[in-house]
C-alpha positions as CSV (number, residue, x, y, z in Angstrom):
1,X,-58.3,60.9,224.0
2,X,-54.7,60.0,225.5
3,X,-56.1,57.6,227.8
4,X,-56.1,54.6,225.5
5,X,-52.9,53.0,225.1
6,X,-53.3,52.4,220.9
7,X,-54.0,56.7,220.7
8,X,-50.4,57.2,222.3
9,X,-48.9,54.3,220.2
10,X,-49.9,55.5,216.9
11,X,-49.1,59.1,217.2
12,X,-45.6,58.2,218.4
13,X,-44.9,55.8,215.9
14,X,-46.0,58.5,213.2
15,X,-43.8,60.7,214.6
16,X,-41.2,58.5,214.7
17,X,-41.6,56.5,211.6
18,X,-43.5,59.3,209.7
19,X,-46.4,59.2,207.2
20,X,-47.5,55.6,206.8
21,X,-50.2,53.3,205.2
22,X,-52.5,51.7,207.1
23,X,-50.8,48.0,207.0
24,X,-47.7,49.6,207.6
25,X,-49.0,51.1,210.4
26,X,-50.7,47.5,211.9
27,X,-47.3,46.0,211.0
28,X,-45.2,48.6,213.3
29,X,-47.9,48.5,216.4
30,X,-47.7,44.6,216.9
31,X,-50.8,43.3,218.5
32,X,-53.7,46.0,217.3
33,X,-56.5,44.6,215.5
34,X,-57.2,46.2,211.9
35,X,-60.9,47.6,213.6
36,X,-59.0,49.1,216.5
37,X,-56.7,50.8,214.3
38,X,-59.1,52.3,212.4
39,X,-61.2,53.8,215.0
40,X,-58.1,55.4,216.3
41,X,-57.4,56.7,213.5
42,X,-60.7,58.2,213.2
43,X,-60.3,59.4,216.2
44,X,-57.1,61.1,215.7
45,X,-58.4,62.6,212.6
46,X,-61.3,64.2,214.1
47,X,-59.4,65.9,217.0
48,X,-57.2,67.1,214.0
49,X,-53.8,65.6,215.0
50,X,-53.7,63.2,212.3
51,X,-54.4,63.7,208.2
52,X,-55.5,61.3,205.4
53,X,-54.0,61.6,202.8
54,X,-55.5,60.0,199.1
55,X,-52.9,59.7,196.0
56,X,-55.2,59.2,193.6
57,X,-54.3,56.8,190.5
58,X,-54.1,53.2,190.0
59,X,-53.7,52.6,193.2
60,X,-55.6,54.6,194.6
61,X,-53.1,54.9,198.0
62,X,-54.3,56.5,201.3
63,X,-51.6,57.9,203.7
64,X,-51.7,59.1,207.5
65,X,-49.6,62.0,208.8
66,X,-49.2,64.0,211.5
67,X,-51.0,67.6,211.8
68,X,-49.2,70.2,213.4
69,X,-50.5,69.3,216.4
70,X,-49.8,65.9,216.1
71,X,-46.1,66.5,215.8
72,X,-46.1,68.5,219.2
73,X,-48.0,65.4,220.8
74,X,-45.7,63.3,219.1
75,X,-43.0,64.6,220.1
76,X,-44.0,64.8,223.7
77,X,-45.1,61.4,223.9
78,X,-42.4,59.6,222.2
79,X,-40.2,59.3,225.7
80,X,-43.4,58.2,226.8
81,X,-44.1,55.0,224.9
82,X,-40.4,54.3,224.9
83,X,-40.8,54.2,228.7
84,X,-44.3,51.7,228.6
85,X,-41.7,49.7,226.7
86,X,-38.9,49.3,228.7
87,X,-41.4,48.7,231.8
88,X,-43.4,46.0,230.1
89,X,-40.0,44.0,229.1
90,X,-38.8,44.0,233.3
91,X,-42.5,43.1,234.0
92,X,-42.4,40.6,231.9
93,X,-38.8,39.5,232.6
94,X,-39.4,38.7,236.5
């Protein structure tokens, strides 16, 4: 489950950024596909760290938010991404 880069992306920008939509979500993790996303999600969802939420009404609006559990991994892997970051930018800077 934490092996995939996108996984550790999404729960840390929800717990950074908190509850968002789904194109808010694309828009904050630059580069993931709207199919990726999704099956993360999924994903997420099934292992019970993230929740979809539906507003019904004209429009009909669906949310994602962290569980619980979700917080606590969110919270533990914020330093995490922040540090696959920094590395990437003096990879990339060399």
């Amino acid at each position: 489950m934490f092996s995939s880069r996108w996984t550790i992306e999404i729960l840390a920008a929800l717990y950074i950024a908190g509850d968002r939509r789904f194109n808010e979500l694309r828009t904050l993790l630059r580069g993931i596909s709207s199919r990726t996303l999704s099956d993360k999600l999924t994903t997420c969802q099934q292992h019970g760290l993230v929740s979809r939420v539906v507003e019904e009404g004209p429009p009909i609006r669906v949310t994602y938010r962290l569980t619980t559990h979700g917080r606590t991994c969110g919270r533990l892997l914020g330093p995490l991404v922040a540090y696959m970051k920094v590395q990437k930018e003096l990879v990339e800077s060399e």
